[in-house]
GUDOTI-401421 format. One record per residue: x, z, y of N, C-alpha, C, CB in turn; residue in three letters. Coordinates in steps of 0.02 Angstrom, whole numbers, plus 50000, padded with zeros to 5 digits. Each point is the difference from the previous one (the first is absolute). Glycine has a CB too. Layout:
XZYXZYXZYXZYALA;...
END
This chain:
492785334050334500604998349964500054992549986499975011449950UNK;499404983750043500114995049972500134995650073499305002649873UNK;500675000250195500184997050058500984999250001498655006150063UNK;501434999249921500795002749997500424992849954499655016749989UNK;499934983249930500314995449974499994991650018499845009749926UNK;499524988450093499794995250037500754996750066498515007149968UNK;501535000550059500475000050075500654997349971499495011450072UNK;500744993549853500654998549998500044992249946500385015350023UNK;499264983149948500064994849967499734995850050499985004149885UNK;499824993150166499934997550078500794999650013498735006550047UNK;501504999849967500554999750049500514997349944499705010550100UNK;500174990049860500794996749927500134994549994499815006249922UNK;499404989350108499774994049989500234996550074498955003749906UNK;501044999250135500344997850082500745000949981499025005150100UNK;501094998549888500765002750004500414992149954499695017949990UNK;500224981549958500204993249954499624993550040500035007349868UNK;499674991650152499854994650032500585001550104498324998649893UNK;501795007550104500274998150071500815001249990498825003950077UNK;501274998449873500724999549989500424993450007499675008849931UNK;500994991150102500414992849993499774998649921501235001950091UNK;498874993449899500464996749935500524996450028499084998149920UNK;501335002249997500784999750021499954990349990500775015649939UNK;499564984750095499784990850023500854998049948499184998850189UNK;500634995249765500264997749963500694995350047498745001449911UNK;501864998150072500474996750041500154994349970500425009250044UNK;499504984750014500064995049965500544996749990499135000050025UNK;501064996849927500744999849988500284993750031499895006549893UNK;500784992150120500274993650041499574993049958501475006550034UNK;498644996649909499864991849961499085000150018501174999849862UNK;498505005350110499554998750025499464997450072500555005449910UNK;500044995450148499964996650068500244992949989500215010950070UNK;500104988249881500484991350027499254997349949502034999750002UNK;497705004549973499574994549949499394998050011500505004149926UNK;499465001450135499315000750011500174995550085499495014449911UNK;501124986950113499924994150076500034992549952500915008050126UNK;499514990749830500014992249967499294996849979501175003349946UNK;498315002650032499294998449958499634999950042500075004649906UNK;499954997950182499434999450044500334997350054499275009249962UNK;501414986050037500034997650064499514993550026501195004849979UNK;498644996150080499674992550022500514994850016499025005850053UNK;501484997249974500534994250009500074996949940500645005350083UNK;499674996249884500174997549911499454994649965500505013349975UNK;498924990050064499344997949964500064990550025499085015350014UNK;500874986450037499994995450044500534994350005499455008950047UNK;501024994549938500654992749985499955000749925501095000550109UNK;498775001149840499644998649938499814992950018499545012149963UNK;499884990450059499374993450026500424995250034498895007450029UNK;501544992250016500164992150036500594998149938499835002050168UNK;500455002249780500384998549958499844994049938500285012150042UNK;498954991149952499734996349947499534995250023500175008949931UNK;499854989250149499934994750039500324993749989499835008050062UNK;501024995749939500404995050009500074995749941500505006650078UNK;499444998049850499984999349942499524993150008500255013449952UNK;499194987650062499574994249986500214993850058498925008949949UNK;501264992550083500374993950052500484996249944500095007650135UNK;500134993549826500334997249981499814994449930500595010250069UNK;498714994749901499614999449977499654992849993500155011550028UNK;499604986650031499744997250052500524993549999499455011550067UNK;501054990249949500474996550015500224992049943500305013750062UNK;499814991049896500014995949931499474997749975500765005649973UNK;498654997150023499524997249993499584993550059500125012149929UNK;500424987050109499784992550028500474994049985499485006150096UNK;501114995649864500174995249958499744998049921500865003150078UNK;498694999949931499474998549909499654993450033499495015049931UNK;500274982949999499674993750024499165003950024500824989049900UNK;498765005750144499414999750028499564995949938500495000550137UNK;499035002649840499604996149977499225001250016500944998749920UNK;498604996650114499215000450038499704995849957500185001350128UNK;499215002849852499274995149973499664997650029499895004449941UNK;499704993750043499315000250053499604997249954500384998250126UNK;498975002449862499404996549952499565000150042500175003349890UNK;499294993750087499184999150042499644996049952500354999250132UNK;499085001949881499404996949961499475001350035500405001049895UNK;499334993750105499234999950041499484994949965500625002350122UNK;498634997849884499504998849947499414996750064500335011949881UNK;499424983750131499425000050030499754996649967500165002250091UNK;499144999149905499384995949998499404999550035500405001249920UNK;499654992450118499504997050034499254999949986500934994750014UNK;498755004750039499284997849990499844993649965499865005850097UNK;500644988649886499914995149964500264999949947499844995750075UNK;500185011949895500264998749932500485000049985499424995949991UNK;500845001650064500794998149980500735007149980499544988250102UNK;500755013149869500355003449989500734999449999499075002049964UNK;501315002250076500644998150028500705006149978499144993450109UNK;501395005549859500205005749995500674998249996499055005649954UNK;501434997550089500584998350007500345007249996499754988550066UNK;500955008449909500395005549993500804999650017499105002349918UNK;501315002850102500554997550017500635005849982499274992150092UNK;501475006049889500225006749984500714995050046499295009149852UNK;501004996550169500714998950041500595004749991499284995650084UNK;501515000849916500355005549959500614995650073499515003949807UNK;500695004350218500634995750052500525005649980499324993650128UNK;501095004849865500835003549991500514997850050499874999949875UNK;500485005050120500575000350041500535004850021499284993950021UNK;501235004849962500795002450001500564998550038499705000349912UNK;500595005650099500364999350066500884997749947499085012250116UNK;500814981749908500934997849968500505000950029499724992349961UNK;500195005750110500875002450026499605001150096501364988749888UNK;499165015550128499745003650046500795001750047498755005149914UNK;501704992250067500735001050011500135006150008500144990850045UNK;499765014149915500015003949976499605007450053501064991849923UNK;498445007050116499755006450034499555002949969500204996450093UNK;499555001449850499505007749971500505003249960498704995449981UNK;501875002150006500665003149968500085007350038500674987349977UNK;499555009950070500605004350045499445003350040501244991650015UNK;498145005649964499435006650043499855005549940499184990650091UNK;500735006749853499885008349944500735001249988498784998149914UNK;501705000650099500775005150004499935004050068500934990549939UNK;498825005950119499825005850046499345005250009500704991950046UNK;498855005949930499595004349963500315006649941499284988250024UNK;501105008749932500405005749962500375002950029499984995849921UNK;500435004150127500305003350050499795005750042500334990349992UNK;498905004450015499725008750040499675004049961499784995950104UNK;500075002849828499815005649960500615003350002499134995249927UNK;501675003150053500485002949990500225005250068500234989749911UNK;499415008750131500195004550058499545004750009500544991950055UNK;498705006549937499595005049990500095004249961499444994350028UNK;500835005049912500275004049938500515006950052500104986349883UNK;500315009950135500465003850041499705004250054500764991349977UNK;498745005450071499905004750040499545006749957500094989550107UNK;499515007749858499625006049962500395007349983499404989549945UNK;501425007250019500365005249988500355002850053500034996049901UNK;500045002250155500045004850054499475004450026500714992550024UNK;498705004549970499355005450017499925005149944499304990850062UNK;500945005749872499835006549960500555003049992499134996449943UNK;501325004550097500705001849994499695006850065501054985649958UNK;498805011950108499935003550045499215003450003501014992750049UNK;498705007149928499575001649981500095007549956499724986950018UNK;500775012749909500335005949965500535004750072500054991249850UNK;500245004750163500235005550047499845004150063500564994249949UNK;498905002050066499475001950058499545007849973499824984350036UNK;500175013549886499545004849975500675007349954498674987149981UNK;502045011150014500475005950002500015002250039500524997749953UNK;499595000750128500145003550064499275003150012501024991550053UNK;498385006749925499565004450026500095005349942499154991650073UNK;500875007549875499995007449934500605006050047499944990449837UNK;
END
């Protein structure tokens, strides 16, 4: 008898493990959120987006002024005693004054192509959402 119960609490135990389960349906919004949170495309013009960002970055930051140090010190003493010690500190600057105006009209075109990158992004994440409606 205790084979019998063994068999059927066995077979109760297959039976729930081989049954479907009812598979959860995923909802539209939950596809647009889940293609927007794992696209590589998106990912990826993200990244040359916040490229451009720093191009510009960059840009302006070579109309700041330049300022270079330099120090040194050095000490010898000879076999005759003698003792020598020199020291030196150096300060060079420099600023860009007029340039007839091309680091101008180069970070306005620098902002430009962030402003277009901006744009193309929202077409990828535009087609991207609808790439991922037509497959739901």
């Amino acid at each position: 008898m205790p084979i019998f119960k063994t068999l059927r609490t066995l077979s109760v135990c297959a039976a729930a493990v081989l049954v479907p389960q009812v598979a959860s349906a995923e909802t539209i919004k939950d596809a647009l959120r889940s293609a927007y949170k794992h696209s590589g495309l998106l990912t990826q013009n993200r990244a040359l987006l916040r490229a451009a960002d720093e191009d510009v970055v960059q840009g302006i930051a070579a109309l700041r002024p330049i300022v270079e140090w330099s120090a040194s010190y050095s000490y010898s003493n000879s076999a005759s005693r003698r003792q020598s010690t020199t020291a030196s500190l150096g300060i060079d600057a420099s600023w860009l004054l007029y340039d007839f105006g091309r680091s101008q009209l180069g970070i306005e075109a620098l902002k430009e192509t962030v402003l277009s990158q901006r744009e193309a992004l929202l077409g990828i994440e535009q087609d991207v959402l609808f790439r991922a409606a037509n497959a739901y």
